[in-house]
C-alpha positions in Angstrom: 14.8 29.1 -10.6 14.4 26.7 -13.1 17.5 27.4 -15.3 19.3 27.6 -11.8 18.0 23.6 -11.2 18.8 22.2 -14.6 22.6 24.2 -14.2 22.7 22.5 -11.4 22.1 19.1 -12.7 24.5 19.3 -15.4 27.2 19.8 -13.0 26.4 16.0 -11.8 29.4 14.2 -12.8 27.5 11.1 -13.8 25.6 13.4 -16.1 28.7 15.3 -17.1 30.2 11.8 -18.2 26.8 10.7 -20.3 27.1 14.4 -22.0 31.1 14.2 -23.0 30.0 10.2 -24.5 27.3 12.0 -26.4 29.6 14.5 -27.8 32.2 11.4 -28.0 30.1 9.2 -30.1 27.9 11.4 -32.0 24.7 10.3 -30.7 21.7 12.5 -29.9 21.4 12.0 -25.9 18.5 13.3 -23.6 17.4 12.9 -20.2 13.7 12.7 -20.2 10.8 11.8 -17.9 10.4 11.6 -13.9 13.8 13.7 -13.5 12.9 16.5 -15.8 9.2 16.5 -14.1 10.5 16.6 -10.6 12.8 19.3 -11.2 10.2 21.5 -11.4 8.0 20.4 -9.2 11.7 20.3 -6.3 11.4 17.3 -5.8 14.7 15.1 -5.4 15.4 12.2 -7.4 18.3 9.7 -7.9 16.8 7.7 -11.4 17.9 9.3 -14.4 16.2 8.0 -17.8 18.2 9.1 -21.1 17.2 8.4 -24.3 19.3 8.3 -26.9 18.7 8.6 -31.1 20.7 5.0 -30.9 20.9 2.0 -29.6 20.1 2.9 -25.8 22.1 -0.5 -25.0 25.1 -0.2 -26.8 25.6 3.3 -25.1 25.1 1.8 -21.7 27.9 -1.1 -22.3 30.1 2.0 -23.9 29.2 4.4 -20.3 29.6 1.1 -18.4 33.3 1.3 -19.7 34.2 5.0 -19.6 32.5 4.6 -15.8 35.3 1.4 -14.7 35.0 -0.2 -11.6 32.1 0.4 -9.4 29.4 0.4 -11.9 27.1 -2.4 -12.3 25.0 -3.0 -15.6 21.5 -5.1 -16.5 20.8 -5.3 -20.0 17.0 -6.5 -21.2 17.5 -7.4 -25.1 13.8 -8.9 -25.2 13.1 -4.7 -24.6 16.1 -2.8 -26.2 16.4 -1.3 -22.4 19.6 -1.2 -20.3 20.1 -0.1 -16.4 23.5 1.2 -15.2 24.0 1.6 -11.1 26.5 3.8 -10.5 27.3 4.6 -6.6 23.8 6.3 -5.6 22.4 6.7 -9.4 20.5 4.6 -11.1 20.6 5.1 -15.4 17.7 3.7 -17.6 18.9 4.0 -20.9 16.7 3.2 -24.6 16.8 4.1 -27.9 14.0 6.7 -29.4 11.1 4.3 -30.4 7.9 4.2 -31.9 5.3 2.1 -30.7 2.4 0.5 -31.8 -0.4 -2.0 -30.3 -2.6 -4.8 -30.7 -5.6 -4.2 -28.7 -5.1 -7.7 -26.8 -2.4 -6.6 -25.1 -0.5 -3.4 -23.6 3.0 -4.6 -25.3 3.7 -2.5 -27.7 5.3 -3.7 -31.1 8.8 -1.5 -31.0 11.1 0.2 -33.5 13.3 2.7 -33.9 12.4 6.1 -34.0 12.8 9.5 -33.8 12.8 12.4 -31.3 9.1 12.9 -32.2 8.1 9.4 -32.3 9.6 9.3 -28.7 7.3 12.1 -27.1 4.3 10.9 -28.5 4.6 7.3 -26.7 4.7 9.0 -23.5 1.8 8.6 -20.6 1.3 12.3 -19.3 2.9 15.5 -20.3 4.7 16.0 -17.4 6.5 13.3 -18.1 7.6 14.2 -21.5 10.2 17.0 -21.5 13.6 16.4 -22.0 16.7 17.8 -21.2 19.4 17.9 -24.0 22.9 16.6 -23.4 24.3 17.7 -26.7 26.6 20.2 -27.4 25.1 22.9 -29.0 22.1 22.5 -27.4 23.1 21.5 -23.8 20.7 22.0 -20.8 17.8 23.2 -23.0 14.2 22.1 -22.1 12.1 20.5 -24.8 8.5 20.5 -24.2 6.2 19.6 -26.5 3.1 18.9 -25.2 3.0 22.2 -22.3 4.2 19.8 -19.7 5.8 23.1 -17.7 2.1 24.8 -17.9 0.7 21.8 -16.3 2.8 21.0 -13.7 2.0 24.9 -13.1 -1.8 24.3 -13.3 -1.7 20.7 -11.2 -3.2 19.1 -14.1 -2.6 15.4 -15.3 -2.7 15.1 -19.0 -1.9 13.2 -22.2 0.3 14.6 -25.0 -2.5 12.2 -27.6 -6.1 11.8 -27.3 -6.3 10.0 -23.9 -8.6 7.6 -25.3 -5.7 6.5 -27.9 -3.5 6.5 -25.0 -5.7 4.4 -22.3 -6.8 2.3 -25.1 -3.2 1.1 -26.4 -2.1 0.9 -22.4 -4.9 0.6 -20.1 -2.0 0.6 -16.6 -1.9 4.3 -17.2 -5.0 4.7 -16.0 -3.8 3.9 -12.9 -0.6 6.0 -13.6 -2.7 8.8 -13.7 -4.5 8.3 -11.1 -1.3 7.4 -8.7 0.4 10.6 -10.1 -2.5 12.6 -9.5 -2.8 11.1 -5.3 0.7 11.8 -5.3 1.5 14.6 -6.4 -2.0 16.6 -5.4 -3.1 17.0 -8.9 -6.4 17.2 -10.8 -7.2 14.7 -13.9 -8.0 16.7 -16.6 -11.5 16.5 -18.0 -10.6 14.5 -21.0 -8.8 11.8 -19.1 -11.3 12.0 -16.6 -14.0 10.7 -19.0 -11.4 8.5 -21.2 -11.0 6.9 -18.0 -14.1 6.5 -17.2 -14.9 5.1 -20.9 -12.5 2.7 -20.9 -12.6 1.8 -17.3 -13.3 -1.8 -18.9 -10.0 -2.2 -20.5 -8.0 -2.7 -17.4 -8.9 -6.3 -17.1 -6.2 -7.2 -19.6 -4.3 -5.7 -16.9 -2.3 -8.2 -15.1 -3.1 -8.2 -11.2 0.5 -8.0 -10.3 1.0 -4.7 -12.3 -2.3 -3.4 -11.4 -1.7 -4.2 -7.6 1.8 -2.5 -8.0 0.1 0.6 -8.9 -2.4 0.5 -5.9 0.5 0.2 -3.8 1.5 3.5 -5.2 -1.4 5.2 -4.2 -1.6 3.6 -0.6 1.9 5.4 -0.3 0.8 8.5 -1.5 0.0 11.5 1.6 -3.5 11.2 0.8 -4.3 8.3 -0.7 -7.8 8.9 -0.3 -7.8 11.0 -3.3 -6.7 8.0 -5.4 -9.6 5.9 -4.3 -12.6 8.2 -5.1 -10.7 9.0 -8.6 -11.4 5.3 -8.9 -14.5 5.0 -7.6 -15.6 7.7 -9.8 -14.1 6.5 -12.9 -15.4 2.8 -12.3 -12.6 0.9 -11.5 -12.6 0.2 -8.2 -15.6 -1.7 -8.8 -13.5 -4.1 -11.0 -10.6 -4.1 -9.1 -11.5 -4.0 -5.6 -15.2 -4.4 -5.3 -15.6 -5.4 -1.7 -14.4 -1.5 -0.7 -17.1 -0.5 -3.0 -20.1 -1.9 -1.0 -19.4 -0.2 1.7 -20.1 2.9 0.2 -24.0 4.3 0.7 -26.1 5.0 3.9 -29.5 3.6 4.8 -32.0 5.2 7.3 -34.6 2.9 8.7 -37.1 5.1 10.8 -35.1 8.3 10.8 -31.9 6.8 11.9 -29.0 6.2 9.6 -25.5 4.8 10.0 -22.4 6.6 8.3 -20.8 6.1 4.5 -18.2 3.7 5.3 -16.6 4.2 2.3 -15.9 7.5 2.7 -15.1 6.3 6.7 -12.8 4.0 5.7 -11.1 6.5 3.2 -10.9 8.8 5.9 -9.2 6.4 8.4 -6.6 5.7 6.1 -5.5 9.7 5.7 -5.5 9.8 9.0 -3.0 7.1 9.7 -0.4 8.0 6.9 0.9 11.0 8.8 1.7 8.6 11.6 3.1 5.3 9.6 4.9 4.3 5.8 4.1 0.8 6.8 2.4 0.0 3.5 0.4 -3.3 5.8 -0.4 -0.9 8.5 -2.2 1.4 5.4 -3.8 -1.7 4.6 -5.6 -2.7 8.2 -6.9 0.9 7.5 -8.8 0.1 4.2 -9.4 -3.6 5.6 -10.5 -2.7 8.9 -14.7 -2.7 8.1 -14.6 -4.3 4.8 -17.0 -7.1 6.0 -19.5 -4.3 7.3 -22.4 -4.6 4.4 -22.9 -8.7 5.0 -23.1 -8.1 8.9 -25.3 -5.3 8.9 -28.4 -5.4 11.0 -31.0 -2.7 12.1 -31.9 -3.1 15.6 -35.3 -1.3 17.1 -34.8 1.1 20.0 -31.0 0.3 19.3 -30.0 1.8 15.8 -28.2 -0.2 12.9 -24.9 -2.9 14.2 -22.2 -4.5 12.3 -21.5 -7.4 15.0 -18.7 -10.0 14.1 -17.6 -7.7 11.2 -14.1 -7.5 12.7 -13.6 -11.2 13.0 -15.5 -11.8 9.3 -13.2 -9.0 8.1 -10.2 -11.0 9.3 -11.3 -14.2 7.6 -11.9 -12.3 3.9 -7.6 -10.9 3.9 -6.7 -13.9 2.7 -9.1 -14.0 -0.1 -8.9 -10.7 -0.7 -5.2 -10.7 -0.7 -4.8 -13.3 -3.2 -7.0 -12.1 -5.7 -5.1 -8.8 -5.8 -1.9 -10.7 -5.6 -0.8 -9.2 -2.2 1.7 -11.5 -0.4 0.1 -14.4 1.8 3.0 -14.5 4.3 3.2 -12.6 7.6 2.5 -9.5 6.3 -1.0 -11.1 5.7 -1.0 -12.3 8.9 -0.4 -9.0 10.2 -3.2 -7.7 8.5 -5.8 -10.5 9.4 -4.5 -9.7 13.0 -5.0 -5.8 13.3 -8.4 -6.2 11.6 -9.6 -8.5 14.3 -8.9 -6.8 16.9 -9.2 -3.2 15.8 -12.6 -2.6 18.3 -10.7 -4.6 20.7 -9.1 -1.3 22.8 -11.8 1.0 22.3 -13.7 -1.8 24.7 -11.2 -0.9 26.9 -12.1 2.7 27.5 -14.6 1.7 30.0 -13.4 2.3 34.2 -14.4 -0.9 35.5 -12.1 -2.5 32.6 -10.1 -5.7 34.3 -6.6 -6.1 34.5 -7.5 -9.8 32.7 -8.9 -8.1 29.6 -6.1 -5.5 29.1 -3.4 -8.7 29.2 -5.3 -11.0 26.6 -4.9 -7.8 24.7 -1.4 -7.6 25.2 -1.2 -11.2 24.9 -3.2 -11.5 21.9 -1.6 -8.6 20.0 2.0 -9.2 20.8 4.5 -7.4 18.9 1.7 -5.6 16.8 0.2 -3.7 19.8 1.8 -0.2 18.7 0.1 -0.4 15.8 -3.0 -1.7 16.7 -3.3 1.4 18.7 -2.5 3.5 15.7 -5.0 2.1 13.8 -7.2 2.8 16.6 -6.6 6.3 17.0 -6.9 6.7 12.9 -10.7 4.9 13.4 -12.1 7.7 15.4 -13.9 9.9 12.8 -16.4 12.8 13.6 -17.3 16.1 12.5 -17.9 16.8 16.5 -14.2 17.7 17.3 -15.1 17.4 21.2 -16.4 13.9 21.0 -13.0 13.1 18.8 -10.6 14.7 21.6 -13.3 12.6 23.9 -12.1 8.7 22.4 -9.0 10.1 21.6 -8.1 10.5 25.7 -9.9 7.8 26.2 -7.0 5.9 24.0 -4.6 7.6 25.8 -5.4 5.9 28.9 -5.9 2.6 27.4 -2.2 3.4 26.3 -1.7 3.7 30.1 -3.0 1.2 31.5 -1.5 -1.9 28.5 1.9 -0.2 29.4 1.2 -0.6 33.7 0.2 -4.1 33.0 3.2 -4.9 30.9 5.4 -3.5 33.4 4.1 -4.8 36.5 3.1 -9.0 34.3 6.2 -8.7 31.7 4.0 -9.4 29.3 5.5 -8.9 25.8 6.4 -12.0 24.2 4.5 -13.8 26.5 3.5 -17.8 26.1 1.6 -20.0 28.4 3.7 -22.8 29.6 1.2 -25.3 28.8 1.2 -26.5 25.3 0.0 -29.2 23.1 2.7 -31.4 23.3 2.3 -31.2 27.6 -1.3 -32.1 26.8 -0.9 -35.2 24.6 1.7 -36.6 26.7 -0.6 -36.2 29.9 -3.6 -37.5 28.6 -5.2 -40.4 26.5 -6.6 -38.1 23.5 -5.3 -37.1 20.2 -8.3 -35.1 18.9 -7.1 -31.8 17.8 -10.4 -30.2 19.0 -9.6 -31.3 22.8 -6.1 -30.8 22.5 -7.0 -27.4 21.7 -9.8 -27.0 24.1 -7.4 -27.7 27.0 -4.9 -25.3 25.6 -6.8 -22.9 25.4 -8.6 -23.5 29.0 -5.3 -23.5 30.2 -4.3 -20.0 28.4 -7.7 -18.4 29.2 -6.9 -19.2 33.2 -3.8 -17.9 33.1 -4.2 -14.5 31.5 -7.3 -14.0 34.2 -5.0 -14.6 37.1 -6.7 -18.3 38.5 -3.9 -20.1 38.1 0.1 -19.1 37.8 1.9 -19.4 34.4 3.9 -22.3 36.1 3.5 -25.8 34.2 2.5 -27.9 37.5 -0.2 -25.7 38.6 -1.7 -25.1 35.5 -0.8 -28.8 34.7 -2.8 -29.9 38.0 -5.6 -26.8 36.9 -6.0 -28.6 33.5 -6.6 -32.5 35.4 -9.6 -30.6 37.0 -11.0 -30.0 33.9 -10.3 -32.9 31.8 -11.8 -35.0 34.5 -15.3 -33.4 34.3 -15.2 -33.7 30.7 -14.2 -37.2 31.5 -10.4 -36.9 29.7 -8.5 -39.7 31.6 -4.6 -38.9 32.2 -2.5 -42.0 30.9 -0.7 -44.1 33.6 2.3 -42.5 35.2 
């Protein structure tokens, strides 16, 4: 099976073309890292890195020009790399290296270097076996450090003492942790506790790579396995505290409430078969993040998180600038899915108004689909019957937004009062009663008093602002 595959790939023309330049040239060639790995492990892949016992730029330029038109070439001096695009390929190429490292910083100092110099800077075994594209050894498998056993045994790791490893470059810590969530593998117990030792080191880390790598494991198929390697290891308390607190349960005279950690870790498994919206993965872990500051234990009642949806909403922002996460839209979307995630679950009940169903509608617009993903992905139980039990009950809140939307052609919907109506109408310019009157005017709308026609709700809103004594301006 495996000679089979790595036949296979040497019948890729662009791999053909980098083996005849090898032989052309005289320059020890190999492919090496995520290709080899995901060969064995059938996985496809379209990124070829090849390292060459050269200069890995001067090859590229000289590819570049046995490839012609069509190809399209980056070339980073600063780090002796160069990409080549070719139709659906993309080529990393550098030159054999050795690296070494000041211990402020996870750029290495490089230079040239042999074969073996190369496979020792490597992050995992797995990724370091390499494919030769020479001549008289073409299509053989070099692996050094076992990283065919491993992939065998699901087992993540380093081809040096870990602690050397995560010590020079603290980001593979994350790397190991992301492959590991991704691919279904264990840490081994050496990394496990190298991690766990130098969990510290990762704040030299910049947020934008670290948040890079987090993103990784969000996209992963069960990214929950990512977070407790984190939890365990300790940096999730640095990087992401605020999803730590919520771990832990409390019981106050017999009654307890459940680990929402583990809830929330949960809820996100559950929605990844259903989405690869990486922000929809995100209102999952987000959803109860403000739980611990609103909790509350009420007697005869049990313990409550009241408000934590709309506190929730107000930390994103923070939250999402500290970790370097866009504060655009997607944001936006976020802040919105958390503040309204108990919002349809409330609408399970029979006596549930056709008002309430369109401020949902209203209130959710375009992100109502999801909302109601995220929904279904928040029911968690180890009683199966009370899951199918909310899980109905979702279904007919499904049935009834989607009656309402029919019958009030609700989606996109805007009241036809605004602020610029209300300033022209009356003598105010106070933002607060602007926005009191808007919103009056919104509110009476959705629950049916008044049409969504500007001159009754215009004649509906000179009711109100004359017994809050608002005079209109002269006509």
């Amino acid at each position: 099976m495996q000679s089979l595959a790595i036949e296979d790939v040497l019948q890729i023309p662009i791999v053909r073309k980098v083996a005849d330049l090898a032989e052309k040239l005289n320059i020890e060639t190999y492919i090496v890292g995520g290709f080899v790995r995901d060969i064995f492990l059938e996985r496809e892949s379209k990124d070829l890195d090849i390292v060459v016992l050269g200069k890995g730029i001067e090859f590229a330029q000289a590819l570049s020009g046995e490839l012609g038109e069509g190809v399209r070439t980056a070339y980073f001096k600063n780090f002796g790399t160069a990409q080549v695009k070719y139709e659906d390929w993309i080529l990393e190429f550098v030159g054999a290296r050795k690296e070494s490292y000041n211990r402020d910083s996870r750029n290495p100092m490089v230079e040239d270097g042999t074969l073996d110099d190369d496979q020792k800077r490597r992050d995992f075994t797995i990724n370091a076996m390499y494919i030769s594209l020479n001549k008289d050894t073409l299509g053989e498998v070099i692996d050094p450090f076992g990283g065919m056993e491993h992939i065998k045994q699901k087992l993540i790791q380093t081809p040096l003492d870990p602690k050397i490893t995560f010590d020079d470059d603290p980001l593979r810590m994350l790397r190991a942790i992301r492959f590991a969530a991704r691919f279904g593998f264990r840490l081994s117990d050496e990394v496990m506790k190298a991690i766990t030792d130098y969990s510290d080191r990762i704040k030299i880390i910049s947020a934008e790579r670290i948040i890079e790598e987090i993103n990784g494991m969000i996209m992963a198929d069960k990214p929950s396995l990512a977070f407790k390697l984190m939890e365990m290891t300790g940096l999730l308390k640095i990087i992401f505290p605020e999803l730590v607190r919520l771990k832990g349960v409390e019981v106050r005279n017999g009654q307890g409430h459940k680990d929402n950690f583990y809830h929330t870790l949960q809820v996100l498994d559950n929605i990844c078969p259903n989405t690869d919206n990486l922000w929809l993965r995100w209102s999952a872990i987000m959803h109860d993040i403000a739980k611990p500051p609103t909790k509350r234990f009420e007697e005869g009642h049990g313990w409550t998180f009241h408000g934590h949806e709309d506190l929730g909403s107000r930390w994103v922002k923070k939250i999402f600038r500290r970790l370097r996460l866009p504060l655009d839209e997607k944001m936006k979307y976020v802040e919105s899915l958390v503040r309204l995630h108990l919002r349809p679950i409330a609408l399970t009940k029979e006596t549930v108004t056709d008002s309430a169903v369109r401020r949902l509608i209203v209130d959710a617009g375009d992100h109502l689909d999801d909302l109601l993903t995220l929904c279904r992905a928040d029911i968690t139980s180890k009683n199966e019957a009370k899951v199918k039990r909310f899980l109905a009950n979702l279904d007919t809140v499904a049935e009834k937004v989607a009656d309402v939307i029919e019958r009030d052609n609700l989606r996109n919907w805007q009241p036809v009062v605004n602020g610029t109506h209300i300033m022209e109408r009356y003598q105010i310019k106070n933002p607060r009663e602007i926005g009191m009157l808007k919103d009056a005017a919104r509110s009476a709308i959705l629950d049916g008093e008044v049409p969504n026609v500007l001159e009754p709700a215009l004649l509906f809103l000179d009711k109100l602002a004359a017994n809050e004594n608002i005079k209109r301006k002269i006509d």
